[in-house]
C-alpha positions as CSV (number, residue, x, y, z in Angstrom):
1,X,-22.8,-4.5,-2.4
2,X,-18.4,-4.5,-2.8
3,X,-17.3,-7.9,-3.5
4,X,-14.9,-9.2,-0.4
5,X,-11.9,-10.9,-1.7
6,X,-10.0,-13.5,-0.3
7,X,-7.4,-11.7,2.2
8,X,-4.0,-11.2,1.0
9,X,-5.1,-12.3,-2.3
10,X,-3.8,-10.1,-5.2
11,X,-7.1,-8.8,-6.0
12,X,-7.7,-7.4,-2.5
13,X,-4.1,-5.7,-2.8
14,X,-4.8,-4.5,-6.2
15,X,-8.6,-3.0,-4.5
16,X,-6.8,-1.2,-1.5
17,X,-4.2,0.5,-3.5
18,X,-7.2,1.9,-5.7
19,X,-8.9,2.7,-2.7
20,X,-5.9,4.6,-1.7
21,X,-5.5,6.5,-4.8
22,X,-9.2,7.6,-4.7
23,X,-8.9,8.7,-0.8
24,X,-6.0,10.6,-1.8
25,X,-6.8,12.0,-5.1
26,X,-3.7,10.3,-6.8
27,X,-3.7,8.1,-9.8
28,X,-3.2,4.0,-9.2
29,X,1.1,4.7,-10.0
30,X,1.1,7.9,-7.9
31,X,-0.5,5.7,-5.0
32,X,1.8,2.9,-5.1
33,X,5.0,5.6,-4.8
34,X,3.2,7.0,-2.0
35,X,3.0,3.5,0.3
36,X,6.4,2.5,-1.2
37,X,8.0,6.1,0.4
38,X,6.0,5.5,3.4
39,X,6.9,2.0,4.4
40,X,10.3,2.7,3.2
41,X,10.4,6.0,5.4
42,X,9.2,3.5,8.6
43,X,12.1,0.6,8.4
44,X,14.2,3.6,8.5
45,X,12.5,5.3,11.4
46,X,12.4,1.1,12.9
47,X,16.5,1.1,12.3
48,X,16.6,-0.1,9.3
49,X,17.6,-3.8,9.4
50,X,16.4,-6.9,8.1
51,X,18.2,-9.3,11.0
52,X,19.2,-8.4,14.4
């Protein structure tokens, strides 16, 4: 049985970037470049601003 953390908590963060890693095939660093390109790469694509 996985242990459920409390959602949003740092713990479960911490467990879905491993998750991530392991899906991938990247180590836990590698992973965390990956989502940081990626969400960076979609506020672009969204128009890149904060405030409207």
């Amino acid at each position: 049985m996985r242990y459920t953390y409390p959602p949003g908590s740092a713990m479960e963060i911490t467990q879905q970037i491993r998750d991530f890693a392991k899906e991938k095939g990247l180590d836990t660093e590698e992973a965390i470049q990956a989502g940081l390109t990626k969400m960076s790469d979609e506020f672009q694509e969204a128009g890149g601003e904060i405030y409207s």
